[in-house]
C-alpha positions as CSV (number, residue, x, y, z in Angstrom):
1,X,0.0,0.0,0.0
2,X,1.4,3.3,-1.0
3,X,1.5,5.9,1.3
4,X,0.4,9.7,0.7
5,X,3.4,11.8,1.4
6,X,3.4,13.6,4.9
7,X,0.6,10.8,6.7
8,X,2.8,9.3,8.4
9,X,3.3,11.6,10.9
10,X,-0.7,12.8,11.3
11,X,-2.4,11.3,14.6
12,X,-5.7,9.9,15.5
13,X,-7.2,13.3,16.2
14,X,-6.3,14.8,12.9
15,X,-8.2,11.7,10.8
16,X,-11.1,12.0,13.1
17,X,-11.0,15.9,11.9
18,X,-10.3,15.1,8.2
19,X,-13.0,12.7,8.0
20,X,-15.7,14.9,9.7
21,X,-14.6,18.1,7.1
22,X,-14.9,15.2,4.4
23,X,-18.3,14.2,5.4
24,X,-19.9,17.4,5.8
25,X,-19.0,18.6,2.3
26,X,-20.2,15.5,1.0
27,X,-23.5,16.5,2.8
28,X,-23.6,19.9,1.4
29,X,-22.7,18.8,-2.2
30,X,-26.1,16.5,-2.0
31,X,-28.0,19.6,-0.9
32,X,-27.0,21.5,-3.2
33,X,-28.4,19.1,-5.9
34,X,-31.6,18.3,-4.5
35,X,-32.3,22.4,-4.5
36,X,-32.4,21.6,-8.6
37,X,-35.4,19.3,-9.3
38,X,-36.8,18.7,-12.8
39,X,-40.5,20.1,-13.2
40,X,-42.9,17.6,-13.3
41,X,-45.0,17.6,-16.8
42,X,-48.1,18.1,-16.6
43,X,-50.7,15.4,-18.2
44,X,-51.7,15.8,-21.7
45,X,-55.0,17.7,-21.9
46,X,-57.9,15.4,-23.7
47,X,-58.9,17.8,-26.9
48,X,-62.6,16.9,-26.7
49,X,-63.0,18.2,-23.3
50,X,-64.4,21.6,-22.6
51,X,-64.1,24.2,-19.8
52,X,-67.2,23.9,-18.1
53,X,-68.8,27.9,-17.6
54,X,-71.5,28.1,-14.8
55,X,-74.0,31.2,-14.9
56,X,-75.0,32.6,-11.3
57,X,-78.7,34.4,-11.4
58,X,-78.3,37.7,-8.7
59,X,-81.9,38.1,-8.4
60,X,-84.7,35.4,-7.4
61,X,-84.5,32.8,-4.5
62,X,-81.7,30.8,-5.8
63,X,-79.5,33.8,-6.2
64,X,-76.2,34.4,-3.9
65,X,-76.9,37.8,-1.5
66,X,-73.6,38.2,-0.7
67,X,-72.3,37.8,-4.5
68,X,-75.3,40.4,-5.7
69,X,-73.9,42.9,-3.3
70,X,-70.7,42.7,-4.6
71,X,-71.7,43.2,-8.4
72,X,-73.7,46.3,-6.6
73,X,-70.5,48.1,-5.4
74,X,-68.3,46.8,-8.5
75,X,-71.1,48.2,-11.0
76,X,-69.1,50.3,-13.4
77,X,-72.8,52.0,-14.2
78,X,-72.2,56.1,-13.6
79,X,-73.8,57.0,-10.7
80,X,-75.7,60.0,-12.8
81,X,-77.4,57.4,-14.9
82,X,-80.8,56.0,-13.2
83,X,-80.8,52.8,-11.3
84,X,-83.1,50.5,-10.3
85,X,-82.4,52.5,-6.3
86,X,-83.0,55.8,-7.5
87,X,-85.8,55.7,-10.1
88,X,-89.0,53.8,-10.4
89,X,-89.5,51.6,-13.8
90,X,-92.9,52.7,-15.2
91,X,-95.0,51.2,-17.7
92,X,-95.4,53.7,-21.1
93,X,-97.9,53.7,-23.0
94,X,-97.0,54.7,-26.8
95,X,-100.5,56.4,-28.3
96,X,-101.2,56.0,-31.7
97,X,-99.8,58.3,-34.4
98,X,-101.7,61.8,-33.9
99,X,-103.2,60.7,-31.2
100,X,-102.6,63.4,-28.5
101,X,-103.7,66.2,-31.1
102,X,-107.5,64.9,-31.2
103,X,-108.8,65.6,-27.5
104,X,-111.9,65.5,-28.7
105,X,-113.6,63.2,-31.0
106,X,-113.9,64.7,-34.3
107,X,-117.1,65.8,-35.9
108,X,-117.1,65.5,-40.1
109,X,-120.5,65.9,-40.8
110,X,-123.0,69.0,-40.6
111,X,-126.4,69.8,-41.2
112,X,-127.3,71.4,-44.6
113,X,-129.9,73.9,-43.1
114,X,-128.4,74.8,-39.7
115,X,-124.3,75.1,-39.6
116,X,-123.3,74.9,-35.8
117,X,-120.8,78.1,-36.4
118,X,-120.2,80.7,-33.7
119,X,-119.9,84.3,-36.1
120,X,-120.4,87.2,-34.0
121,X,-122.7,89.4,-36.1
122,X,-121.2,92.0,-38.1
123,X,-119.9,95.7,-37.1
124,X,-120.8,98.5,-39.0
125,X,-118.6,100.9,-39.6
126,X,-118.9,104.7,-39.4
127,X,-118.7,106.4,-42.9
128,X,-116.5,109.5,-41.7
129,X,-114.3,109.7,-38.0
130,X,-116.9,112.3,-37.0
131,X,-119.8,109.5,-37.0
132,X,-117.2,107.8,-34.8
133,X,-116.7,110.4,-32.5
134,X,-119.8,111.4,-32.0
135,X,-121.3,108.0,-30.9
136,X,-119.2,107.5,-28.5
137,X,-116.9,110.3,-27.4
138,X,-113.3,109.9,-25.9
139,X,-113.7,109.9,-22.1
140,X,-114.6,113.2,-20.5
141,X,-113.8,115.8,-23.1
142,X,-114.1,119.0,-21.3
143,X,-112.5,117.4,-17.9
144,X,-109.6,120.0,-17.3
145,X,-111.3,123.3,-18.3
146,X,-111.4,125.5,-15.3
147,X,-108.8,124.3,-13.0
148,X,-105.5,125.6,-12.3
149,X,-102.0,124.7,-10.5
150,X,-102.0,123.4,-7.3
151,X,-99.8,126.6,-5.4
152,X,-96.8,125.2,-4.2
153,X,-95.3,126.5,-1.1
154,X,-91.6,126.8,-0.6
155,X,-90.0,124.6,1.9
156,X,-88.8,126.6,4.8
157,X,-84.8,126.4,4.7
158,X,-82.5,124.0,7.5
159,X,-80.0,123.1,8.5
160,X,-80.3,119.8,9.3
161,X,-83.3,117.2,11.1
162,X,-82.8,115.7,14.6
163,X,-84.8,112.7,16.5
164,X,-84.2,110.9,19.6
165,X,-85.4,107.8,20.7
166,X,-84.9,105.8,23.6
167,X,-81.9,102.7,23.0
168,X,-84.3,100.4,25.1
169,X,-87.7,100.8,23.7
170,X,-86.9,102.9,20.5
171,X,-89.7,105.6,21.7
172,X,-89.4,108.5,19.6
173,X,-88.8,111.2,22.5
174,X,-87.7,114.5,20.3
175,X,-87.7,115.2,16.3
176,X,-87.5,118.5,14.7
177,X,-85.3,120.5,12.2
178,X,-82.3,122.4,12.9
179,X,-82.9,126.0,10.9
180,X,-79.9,127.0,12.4
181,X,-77.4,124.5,12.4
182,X,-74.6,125.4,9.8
183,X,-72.7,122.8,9.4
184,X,-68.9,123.4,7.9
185,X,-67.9,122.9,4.5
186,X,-70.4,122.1,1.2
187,X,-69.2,118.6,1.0
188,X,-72.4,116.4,0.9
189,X,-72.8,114.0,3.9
190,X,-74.8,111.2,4.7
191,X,-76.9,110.5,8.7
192,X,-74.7,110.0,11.4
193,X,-75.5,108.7,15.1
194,X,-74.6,109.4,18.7
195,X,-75.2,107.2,21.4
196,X,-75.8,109.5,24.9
197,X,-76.6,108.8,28.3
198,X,-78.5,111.3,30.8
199,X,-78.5,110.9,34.6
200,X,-80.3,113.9,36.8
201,X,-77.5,116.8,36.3
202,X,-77.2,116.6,32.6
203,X,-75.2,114.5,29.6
204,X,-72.6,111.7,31.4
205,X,-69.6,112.5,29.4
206,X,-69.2,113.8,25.7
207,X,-71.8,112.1,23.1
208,X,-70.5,108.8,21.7
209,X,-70.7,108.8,17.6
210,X,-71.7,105.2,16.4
211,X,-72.4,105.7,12.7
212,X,-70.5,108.9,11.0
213,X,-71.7,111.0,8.1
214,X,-68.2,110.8,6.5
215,X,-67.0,114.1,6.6
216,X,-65.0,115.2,10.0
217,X,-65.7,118.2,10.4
218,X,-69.2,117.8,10.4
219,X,-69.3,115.1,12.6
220,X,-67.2,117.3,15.2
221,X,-69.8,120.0,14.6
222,X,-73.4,118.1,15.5
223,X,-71.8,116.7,18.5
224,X,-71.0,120.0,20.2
225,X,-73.7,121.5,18.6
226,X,-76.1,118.6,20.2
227,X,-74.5,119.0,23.4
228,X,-74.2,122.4,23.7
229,X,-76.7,124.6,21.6
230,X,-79.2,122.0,21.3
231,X,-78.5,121.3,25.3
232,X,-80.0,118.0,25.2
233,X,-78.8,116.8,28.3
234,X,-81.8,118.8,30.0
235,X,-84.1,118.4,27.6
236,X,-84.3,114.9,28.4
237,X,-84.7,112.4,31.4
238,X,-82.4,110.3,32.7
239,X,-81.7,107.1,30.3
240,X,-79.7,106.0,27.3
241,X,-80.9,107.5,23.7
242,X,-79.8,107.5,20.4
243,X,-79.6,110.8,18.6
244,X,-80.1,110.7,14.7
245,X,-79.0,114.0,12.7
246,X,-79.6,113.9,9.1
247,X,-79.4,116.2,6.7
């Protein structure tokens, strides 16, 4: 027996160790292969057999709830067009050609001596428009002879209108024009508001404004002119009021 080079001097412990490493490759090699199978071939398919198609009702007794509510929510149908949830199917009936024209039954024959025509008798008309007029004259010819123009007065000049009402009850307390309120400036200005409140000795602090006429100056005006020309404060009891000024 020939001897491999260098064996001589290996031990027990080292062929025990060589012999292990030798079988656990082995061991993997075989692994290795069985990860490689050959796919198995399916049988050969008879030609004269067909695939068998079953059709599944959705409606009646024998049909599947569960399947209908699925083809319900699947239902590619827009949801604009009318379904069987959202309209009603009605019965129409189709009338006959010309048939909706002819409400009443029609009538084809007519009497030779009596003709069952309504023909409103005839008008005569007047030979000249004087004939006309004198039949039957227009209205009330001599209506406006006599009277004159209402006299218009002139409208006594101010300066501007006041009124006061109570905040609470909105009681109308004061109204009357302003002849001599002259309010600065010829810019045109709209009603304005003040909000005042009036114990026994008189106005409680300067009037509030709570909607402006838009010009400044005239606002600034009313409210010392309210408070002191107009004296308001003891004109009036004690409460809260709202004092409209408009031109």
């Amino acid at each position: 027996m020939k001897r491999i080079p260098g064996m001589a001097g290996w031990g027990a412990s080292d062929r025990r160790a060589w012999g292990v490493a030798l079988l656990v490759g082995v061991v993997c090699v075989g692994f290795v292969f069985l990860l490689f199978r050959v796919p198995a071939q399916a049988p050969p398919r008879d030609a004269t057999s067909k695939p068998s198609v079953g059709v599944v009702a959705l409606g009646g007794k024998s049909g599947d709830p569960l399947l209908a509510e699925r083809a319900a929510l699947f239902d590619p149908t827009p949801l604009f067009l009318p379904t069987e949830w959202s309209s009603a199917h009605r019965e129409f009936t189709v009338n006959e050609p010309g048939g909706t024209s002819r409400p009443y039954p029609e009538d084809l024959t007519f009497a030779v001596s009596a003709l069952a025509l309504d023909v409103p008798s005839p008008i005569e008309v007047p030979g000249s428009p004087a004939e006309s007029l004198a039949g039957d004259p227009p209205g009330a010819p001599f209506l406006g002879f006599g009277r004159t123009d209402v006299a218009v007065g002139r409208l006594p000049a101010r300066g501007a209108f006041v009124e006061i009402v109570e905040a609470g009850s909105g009681r109308s307390v004061f109204a009357r024009p302003l002849p001599d309120a002259k309010p600065p400036g010829s810019a045109p200005w709209q009603p304005m508001e003040f909000l005042a409140a009036v114990d026994a000795a008189g106005l409680v602090g300067p009037l509030v404004p709570t909607l402006r006429s838009g010009v400044y100056d005239v606002d600034l005006f009313f409210q010392r002119y309210l408070a002191g020309t107009l004296r308001v404060g003891s004109r009036l009891p004690p409460g809260f009021y709202r004092i409209t000024v408009g031109p």
